[in-house]
C-alpha positions as CSV (number, residue, x, y, z in Angstrom):
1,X,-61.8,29.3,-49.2
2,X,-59.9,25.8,-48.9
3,X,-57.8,24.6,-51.5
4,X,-56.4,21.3,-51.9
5,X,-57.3,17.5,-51.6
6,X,-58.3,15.5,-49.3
7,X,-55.9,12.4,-49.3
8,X,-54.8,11.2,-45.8
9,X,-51.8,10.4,-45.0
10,X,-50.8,6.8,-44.0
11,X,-49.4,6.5,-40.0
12,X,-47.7,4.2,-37.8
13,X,-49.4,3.4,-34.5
14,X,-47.6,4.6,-31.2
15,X,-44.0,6.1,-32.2
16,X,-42.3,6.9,-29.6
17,X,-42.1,11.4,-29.4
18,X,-38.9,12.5,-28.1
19,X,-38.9,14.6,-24.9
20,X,-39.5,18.4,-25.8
21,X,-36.1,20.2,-25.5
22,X,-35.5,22.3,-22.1
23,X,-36.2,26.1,-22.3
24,X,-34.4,28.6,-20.2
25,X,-35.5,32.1,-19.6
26,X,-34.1,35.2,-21.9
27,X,-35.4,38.3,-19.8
28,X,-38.4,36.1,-18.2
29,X,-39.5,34.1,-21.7
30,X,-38.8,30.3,-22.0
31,X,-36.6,29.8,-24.8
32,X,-36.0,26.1,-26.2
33,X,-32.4,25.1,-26.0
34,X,-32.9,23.3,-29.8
35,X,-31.4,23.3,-33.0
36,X,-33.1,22.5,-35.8
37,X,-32.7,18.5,-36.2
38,X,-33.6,18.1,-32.5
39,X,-36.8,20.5,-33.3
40,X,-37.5,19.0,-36.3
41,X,-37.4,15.3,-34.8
42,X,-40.1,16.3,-32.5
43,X,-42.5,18.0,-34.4
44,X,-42.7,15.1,-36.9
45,X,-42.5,12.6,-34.6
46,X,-45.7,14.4,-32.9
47,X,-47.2,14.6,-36.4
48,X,-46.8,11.2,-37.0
49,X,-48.5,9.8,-33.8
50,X,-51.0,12.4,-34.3
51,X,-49.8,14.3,-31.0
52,X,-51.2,18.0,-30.6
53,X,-47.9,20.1,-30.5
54,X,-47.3,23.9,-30.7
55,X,-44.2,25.2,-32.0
56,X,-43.0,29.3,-32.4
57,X,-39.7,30.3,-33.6
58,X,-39.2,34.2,-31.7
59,X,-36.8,36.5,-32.7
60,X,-36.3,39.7,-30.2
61,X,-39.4,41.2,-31.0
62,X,-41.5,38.0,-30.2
63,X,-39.5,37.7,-26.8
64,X,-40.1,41.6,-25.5
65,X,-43.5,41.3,-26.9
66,X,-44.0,38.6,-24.2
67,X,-42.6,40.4,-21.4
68,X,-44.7,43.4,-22.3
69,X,-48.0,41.6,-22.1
70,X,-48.9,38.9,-19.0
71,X,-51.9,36.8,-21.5
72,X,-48.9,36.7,-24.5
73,X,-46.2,35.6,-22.2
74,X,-48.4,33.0,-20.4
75,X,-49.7,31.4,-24.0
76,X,-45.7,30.7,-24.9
77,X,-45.2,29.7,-21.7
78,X,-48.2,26.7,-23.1
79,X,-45.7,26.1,-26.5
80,X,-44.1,22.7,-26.5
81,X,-41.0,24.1,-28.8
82,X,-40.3,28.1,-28.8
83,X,-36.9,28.1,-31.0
84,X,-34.3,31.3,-30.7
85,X,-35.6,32.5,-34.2
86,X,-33.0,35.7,-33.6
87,X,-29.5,35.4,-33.6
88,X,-29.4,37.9,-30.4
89,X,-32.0,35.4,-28.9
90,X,-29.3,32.6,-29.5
91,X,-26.6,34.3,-28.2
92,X,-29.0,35.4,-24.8
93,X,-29.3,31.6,-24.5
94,X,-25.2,30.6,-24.7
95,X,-24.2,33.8,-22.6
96,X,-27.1,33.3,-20.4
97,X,-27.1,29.3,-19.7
98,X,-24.2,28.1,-21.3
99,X,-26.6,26.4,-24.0
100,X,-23.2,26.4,-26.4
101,X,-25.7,26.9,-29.8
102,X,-24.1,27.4,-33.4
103,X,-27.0,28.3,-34.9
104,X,-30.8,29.5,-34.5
105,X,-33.5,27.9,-35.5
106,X,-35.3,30.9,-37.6
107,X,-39.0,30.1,-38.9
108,X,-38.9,30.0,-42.0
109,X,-35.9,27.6,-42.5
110,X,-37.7,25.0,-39.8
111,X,-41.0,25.7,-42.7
112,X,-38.4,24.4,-45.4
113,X,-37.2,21.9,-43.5
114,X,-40.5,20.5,-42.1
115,X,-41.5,20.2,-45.8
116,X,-38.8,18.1,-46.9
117,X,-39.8,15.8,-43.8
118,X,-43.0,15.8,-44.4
119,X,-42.3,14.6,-48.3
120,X,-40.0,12.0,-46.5
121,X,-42.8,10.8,-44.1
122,X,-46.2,11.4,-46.4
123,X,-47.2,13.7,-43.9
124,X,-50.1,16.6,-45.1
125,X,-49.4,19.8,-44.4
126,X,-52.4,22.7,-44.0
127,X,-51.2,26.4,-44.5
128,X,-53.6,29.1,-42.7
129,X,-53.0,33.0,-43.2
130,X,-51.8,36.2,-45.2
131,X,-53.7,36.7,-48.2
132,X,-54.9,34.9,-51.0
133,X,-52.7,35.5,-53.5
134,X,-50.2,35.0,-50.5
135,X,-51.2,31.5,-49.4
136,X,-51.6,30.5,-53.3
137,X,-48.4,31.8,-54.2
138,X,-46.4,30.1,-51.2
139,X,-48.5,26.7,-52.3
140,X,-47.3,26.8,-55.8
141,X,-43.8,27.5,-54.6
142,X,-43.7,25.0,-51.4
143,X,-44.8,22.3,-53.8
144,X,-42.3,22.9,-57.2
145,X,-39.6,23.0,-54.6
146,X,-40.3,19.6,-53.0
147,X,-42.0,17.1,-55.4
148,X,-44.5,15.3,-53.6
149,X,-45.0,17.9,-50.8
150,X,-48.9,17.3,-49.9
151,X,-50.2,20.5,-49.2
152,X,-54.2,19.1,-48.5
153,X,-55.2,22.7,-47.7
154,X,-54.9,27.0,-48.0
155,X,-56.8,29.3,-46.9
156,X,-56.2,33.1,-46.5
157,X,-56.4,34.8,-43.1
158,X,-59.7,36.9,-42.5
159,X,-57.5,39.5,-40.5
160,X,-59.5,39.3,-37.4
161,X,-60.0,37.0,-34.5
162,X,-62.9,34.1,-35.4
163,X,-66.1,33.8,-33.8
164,X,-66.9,30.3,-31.9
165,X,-68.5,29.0,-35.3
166,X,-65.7,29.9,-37.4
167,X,-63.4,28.4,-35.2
168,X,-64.6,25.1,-35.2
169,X,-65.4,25.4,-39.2
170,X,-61.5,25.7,-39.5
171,X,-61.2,22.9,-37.0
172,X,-63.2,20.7,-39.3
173,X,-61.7,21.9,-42.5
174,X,-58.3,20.7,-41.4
175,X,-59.8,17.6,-39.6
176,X,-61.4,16.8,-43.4
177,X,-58.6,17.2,-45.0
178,X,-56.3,15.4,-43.2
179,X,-53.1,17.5,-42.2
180,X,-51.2,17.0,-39.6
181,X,-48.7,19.9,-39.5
182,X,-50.8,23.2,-39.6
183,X,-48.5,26.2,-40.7
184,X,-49.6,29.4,-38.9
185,X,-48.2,32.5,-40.7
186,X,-50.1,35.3,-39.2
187,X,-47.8,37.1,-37.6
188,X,-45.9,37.8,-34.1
189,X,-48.5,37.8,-31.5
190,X,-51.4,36.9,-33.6
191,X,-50.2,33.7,-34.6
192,X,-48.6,32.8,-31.1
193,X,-52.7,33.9,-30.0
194,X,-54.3,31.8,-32.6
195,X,-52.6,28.8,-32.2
196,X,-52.7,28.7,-28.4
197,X,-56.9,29.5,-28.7
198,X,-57.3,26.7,-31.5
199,X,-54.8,23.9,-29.9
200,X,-58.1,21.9,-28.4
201,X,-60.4,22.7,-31.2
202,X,-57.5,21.5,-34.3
203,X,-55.2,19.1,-32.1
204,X,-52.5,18.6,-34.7
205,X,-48.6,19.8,-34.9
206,X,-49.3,23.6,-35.3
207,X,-46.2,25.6,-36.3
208,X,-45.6,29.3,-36.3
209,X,-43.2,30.9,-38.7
210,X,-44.2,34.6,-38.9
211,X,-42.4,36.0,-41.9
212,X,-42.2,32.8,-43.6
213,X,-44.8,33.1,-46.3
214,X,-44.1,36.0,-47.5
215,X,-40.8,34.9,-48.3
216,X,-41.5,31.8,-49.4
217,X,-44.1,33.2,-52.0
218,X,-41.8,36.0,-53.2
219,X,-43.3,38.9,-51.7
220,X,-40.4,39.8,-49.4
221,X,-36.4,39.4,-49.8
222,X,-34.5,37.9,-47.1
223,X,-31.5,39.4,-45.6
224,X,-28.3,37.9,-47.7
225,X,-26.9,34.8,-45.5
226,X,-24.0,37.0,-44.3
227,X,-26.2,39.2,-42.5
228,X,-28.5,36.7,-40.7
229,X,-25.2,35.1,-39.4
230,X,-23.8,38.0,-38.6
231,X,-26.7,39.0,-36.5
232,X,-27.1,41.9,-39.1
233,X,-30.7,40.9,-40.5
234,X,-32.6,43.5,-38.8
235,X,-30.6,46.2,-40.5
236,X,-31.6,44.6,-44.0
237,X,-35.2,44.7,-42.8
238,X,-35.6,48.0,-41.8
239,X,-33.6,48.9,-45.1
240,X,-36.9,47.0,-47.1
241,X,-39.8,48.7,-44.8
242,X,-38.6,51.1,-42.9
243,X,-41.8,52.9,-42.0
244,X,-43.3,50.1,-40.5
245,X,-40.0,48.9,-39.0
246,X,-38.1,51.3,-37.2
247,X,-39.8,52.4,-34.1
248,X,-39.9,48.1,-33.5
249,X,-36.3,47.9,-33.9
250,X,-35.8,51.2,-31.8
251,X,-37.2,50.4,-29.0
252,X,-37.5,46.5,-29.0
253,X,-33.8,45.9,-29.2
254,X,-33.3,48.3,-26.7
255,X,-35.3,46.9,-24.3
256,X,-34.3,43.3,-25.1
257,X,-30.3,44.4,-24.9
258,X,-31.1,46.2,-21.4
259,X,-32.7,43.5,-19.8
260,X,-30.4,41.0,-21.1
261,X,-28.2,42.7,-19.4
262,X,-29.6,42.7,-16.3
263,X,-30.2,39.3,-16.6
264,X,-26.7,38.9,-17.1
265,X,-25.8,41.0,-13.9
266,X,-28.2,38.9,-12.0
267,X,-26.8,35.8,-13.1
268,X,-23.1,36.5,-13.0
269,X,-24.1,37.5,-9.2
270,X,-25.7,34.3,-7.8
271,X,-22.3,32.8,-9.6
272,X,-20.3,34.5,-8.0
273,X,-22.0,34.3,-4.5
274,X,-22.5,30.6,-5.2
């Protein structure tokens, strides 16, 4: 069910949207070249001209994922902003293309931040997935920490794809209330799926950010800031779950460090032979 109001927010006609950033492959993916004020600046400038934009932040789970299955890796291809949400993926990116980043851009810090420009802006925000208690919890914590923060609607995932009707009930639910950001927390691919299936049925800013409500509604701890700089943050998450996590981290960063590597070769090659 839909919670929140119905208040839409006030817009200035034709603002000029900056260009989106470039992307460069990591092992056959297109990864934006961004950091998070130029990712930022986009997405709200989209939101405020009422722009359709997609947006997915993938760490090195997302990116193998993607290179595992054609339909996945064709649907990012689609994104307008596909931020290295990993600090492996960030470091692919400078060793790769000399894209010289200092940070990522992890999901559910561009969530945070897109909130505190959306106060700035008077932009509504519309959060889809997770549970219930999830998606109430996240709202009640999005909105003590940024006064103001217009969250016009929640509503729970249903955990399965939705029929035709469905998906244009959801269309019209965020059409009513007046959002213009669309926070998709459904998980990496489901999310990267759903958003790419409903971009011509919602056309608004839809972001993806994985993880994000969990943490954000204190279901899940995030890795201390040492570790996620450190490149250490998957070692605090399998610490937390790791039933569910290690075979992913097993395999995945295998597969992501080996053909990073040979990506590397390749490249380092065609320099060399000019």
């Amino acid at each position: 069910m839909s919670i929140g109001n119905t208040q839409p927010p006030a817009f200035k006609a034709q603002l000029k949207v900056p260009h989106c950033p470039p992307r460069y492959s990591v092992i056959g993916v297109p990864v934006s070249k961004t950091d998070y004020a130029e990712a930022i600046d986009f997405l709200i400038s989209a939101a405020r001209n009422r722009q359709t934009a997609l947006a997915t932040a993938l760490a090195v789970h997302g990116v193998v994922e993607a290179t595992r299955d054609a339909e996945l890796g064709r649907r990012i291809s689609a994104f307008d902003i596909v931020t290295p949400d990993g600090q492996p993926v960030r470091h692919a990116l400078n060793i790769l293309h000399g894209a010289r980043l200092t940070d990522r851009v992890y999901g559910p810090t561009l969530m945070l931040k897109l909130c505190e420009s959306a106060v700035k802006y008077n932009i509504g925000i519309y959060l889809y997935g997770s549970t219930q208690k999830t998606v109430e919890s996240l709202k009640r914590s999005l909105e003590d920490r940024y006064p103001g923060l217009r969250i016009v609607g929640a509503e729970p995932s249903i955990f399965r794809p939705l029929s035709h009707d469905e998906s244009l009930a959801f269309a019209e639910r965020v059409e009513r209330s007046g959002a213009v950001i669309v926070f998709v927390g459904l998980g990496c691919p489901r999310q990267e799926h759903f958003a790419f299936e409903h971009r011509d049925l919602v056309r608004r800013v839809m972001v993806c950010v994985g993880a994000a409500f969990d943490f954000h509604a204190g279901n899940k701890r995030q890795a201390p800031a040492w570790m996620q700089a450190t490149s250490l943050e998957w070692l605090f998450r399998l610490s937390q779950e790791p039933r569910r996590l290690f075979r992913r981290y097993a395999v995945t960063n295998s597969v992501f460090l080996w053909s990073a590597f040979r990506q590397y070769r390749q490249v380092s090659s065609r320099r060399h032979y000019g």
